[in-house]
C-alpha positions in Angstrom: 31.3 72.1 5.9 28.6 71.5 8.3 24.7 72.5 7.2 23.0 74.7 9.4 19.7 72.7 8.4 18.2 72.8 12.0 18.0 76.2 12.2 14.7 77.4 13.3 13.8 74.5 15.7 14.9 73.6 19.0 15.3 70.7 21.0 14.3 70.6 24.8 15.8 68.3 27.4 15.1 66.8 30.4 17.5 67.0 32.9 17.4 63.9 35.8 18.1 60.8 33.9 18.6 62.5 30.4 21.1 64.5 30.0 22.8 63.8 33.6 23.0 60.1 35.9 22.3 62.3 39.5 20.7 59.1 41.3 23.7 58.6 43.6 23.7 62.4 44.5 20.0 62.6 44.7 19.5 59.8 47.2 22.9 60.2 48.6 21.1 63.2 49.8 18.0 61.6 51.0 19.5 59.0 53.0 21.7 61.1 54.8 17.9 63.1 55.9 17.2 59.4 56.4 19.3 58.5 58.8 19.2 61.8 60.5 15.6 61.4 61.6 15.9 57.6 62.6 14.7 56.2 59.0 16.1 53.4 57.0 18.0 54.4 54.3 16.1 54.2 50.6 18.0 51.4 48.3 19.9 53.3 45.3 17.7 51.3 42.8 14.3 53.0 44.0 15.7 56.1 42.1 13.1 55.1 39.1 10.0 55.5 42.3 11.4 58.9 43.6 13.4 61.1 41.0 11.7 63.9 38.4 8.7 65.4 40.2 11.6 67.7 41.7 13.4 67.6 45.3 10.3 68.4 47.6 8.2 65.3 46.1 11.2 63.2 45.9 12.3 64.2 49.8 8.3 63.6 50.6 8.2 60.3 49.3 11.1 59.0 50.3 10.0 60.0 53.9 7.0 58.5 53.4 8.5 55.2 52.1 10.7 55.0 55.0 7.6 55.5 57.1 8.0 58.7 58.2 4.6 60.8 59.1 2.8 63.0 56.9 4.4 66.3 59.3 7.7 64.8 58.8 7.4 64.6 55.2 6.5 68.4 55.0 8.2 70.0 58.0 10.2 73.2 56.2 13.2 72.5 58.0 13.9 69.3 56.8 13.2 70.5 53.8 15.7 73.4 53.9 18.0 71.1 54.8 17.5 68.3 52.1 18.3 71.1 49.8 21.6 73.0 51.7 23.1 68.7 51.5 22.0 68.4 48.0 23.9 71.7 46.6 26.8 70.6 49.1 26.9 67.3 47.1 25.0 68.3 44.1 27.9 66.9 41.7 30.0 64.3 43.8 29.1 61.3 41.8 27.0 63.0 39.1 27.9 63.2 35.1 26.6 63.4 31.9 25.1 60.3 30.0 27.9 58.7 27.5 27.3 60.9 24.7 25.8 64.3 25.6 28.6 66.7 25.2 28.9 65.0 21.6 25.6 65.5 21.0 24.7 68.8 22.4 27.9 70.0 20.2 26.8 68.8 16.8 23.0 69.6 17.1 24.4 73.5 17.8 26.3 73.1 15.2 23.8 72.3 12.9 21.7 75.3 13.9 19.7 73.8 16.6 18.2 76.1 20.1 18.9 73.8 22.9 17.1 74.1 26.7 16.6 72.3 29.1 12.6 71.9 30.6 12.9 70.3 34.2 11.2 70.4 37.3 14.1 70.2 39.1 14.1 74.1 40.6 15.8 76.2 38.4 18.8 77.4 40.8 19.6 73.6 41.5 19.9 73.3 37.3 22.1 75.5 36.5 24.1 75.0 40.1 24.3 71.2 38.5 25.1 72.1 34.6 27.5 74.5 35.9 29.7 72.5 38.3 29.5 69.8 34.9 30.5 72.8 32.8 27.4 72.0 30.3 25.6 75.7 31.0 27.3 76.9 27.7 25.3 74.4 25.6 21.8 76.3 26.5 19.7 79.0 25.7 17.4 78.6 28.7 17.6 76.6 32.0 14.0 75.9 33.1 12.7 74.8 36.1 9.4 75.1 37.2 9.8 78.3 39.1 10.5 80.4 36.1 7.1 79.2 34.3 3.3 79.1 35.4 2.9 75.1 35.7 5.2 72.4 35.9 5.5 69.0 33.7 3.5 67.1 32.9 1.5 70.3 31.7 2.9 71.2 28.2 2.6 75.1 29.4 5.9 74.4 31.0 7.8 72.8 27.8 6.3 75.4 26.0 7.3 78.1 27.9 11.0 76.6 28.4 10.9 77.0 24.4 9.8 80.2 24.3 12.5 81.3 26.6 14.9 80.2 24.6 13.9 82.1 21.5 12.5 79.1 20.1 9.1 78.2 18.4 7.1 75.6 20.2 5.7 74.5 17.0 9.3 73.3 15.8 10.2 71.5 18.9 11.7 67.6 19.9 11.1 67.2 23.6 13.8 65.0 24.7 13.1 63.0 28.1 12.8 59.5 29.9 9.7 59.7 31.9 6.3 60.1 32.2 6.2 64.1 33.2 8.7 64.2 29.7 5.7 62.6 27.5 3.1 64.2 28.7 4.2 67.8 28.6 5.2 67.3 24.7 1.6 65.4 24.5 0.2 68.5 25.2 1.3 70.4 22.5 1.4 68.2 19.8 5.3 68.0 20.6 7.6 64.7 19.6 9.0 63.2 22.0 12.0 61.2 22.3 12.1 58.7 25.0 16.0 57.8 26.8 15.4 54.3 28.3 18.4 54.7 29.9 16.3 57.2 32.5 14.4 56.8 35.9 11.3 56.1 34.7 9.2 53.4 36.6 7.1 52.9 34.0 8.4 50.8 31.3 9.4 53.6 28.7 7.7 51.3 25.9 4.8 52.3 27.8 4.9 56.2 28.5 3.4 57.1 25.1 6.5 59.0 23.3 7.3 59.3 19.4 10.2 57.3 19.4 12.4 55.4 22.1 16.7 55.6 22.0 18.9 53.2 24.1 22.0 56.0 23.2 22.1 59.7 23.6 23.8 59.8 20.2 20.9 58.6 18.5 18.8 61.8 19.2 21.0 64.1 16.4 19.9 61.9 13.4 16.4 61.5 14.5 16.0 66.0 15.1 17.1 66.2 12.1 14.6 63.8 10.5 11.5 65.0 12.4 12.7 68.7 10.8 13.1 67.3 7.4 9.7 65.5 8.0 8.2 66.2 11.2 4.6 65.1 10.8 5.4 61.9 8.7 8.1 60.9 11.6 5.7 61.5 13.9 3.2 59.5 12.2 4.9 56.5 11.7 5.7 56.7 15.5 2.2 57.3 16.8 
C-alpha cells in the first residue's frame, strides 16, 4: 500500500521544456509567420533564445532576430495570427518528456497537489495538456493571465499554488529556466532544475536547489524536501 506522505504540499510545474518538448510546434509556428512576411526562417536549435517568456515575446524576438522592424514585431495582426497557427498546430509534433505521466501518477498517488505555473497564456495550456490528455493530472492550469504578475516574480508561482488549494509554504517549483528559478527565489521556494529544458543559460547556472537530467528523478527528491525541506534545501544552496 502506497503512503499518502506528500499530503499537504504541492508540486508546481513549468510547462515549455518541462513537462512537454513543444519546440518543433513552437517554431514550426514562427517560421511559417516567417516566411509569410519575407523573413528567413529561425533554426529549430534557437528554441533555448526564444521559448518561455510566452508566445508574444517569443513571436517578437524571433521577428526581431530575423530582422524584422520594431512595428512588425508588434503589429496585432500578426500577432493574431501567430496564435490562430499555433492552436491549429499546437500538438503536431509535441509530447510529454520520457517520464511525466509516470511521475505525475505516483506523486498523486502519494498525496501530492500538482499545477502547472507557466507563462504560456492560460487557454493555450490547457488547449496543449488537453489534446496530450495530461489536464487530469492538475488542480490548476496557470498562465499569466489568471494571476497579477508573471514569472520571474514569485507572485505568479504563488498564486498558481494557491489556486490549486495548495500552501505556498510547502511547495517544489519544478522548471528548466531562468523565469522557473527566479519565481521560486522569491518565495523561499525549492526549485528543481530539468536540464533537459530550453534554457540558454547553462542550468548549473540559473541558481535552483537541485538539477535532474530525468523527469523520474523529481518523485524521490519531493518527497525528501517534505521529509526535510530546509536541510535539502540547505545542502543545495
Amino acid at each position: 500500500m502506497t503512503t499518502r506522505d506528500l499530503e499537504g504540499w504541492t508540486v508546481a510545474f513549468d510547462l515549455d521544456g518541462t513537462l512537454v518538448e513543444t519546440h518543433r510546434d513552437l517554431v514550426g509556428t514562427l517560421n511559417r509567420m516567417l516566411v509569410k512576411h519575407g523573413l528567413p526562417e529561425a533554426p529549430m536549435d534557437s528554441a533555448a533564445a526564444l521559448i518561455g517568456g510566452g508566445a508574444r515575446p517569443m513571436l517578437q524576438h524571433g521577428f526581431e532576430r530575423a530582422g524584422a522592424t520594431w512595428e512588425e514585431a508588434h503589429a496585432p495582426a500578426v500577432f493574431e495570427e501567430f496564435l490562430a497557427d499555433y492552436v491549429a498546430h499546437i500538438a503536431d509534433h509535441s509530447r510529454p518528456f520520457d517520464g511525466v505521466v509516470e511521475t505525475l501518477e505516483r506523486l498523486a498517488v502519494r498525496g501530492a497537489i500538482l499545477c502547472v505555473a507557466t507563462n504560456k497564456r492560460t487557454d493555450l495550456s490547457e488547449i496543449l495538456l488537453e489534446k496530450l490528455d495530461l489536464t487530469r493530472h492538475f488542480a490548476a492550469i496557470v498562465g499569466p493571465d489568471k494571476v497579477s504578475a508573471r514569472k520571474p516574480s514569485g507572485a505568479h508561482l504563488i498564486e498558481a499554488v494557491r489556486l490549486a488549494g495548495g500552501d505556498p509554504a510547502r511547495a517544489v517549483m519544478v522548471g528548466d529556466a531562468a523565469p522557473d528559478t527566479g519565481a521560486a527565489r522569491d518565495p523561499g521556494m525549492p526549485c528543481i532544475v530539468c536540464t533537459f529544458g530550453y534554457s540558454p543559460v547553462p542550468p548549473a547556472e540559473l541558481g535552483g536547489t537541485v538539477l535532474i537530467d530525468r523527469f523520474s528523478e523529481i518523485e524521490s527528491l519531493v518527497a525528501a524536501f517534505a521529509a526535510q525541506p530546509a536541510a535539502l534545501a540547505a545542502s543545495n544552496a
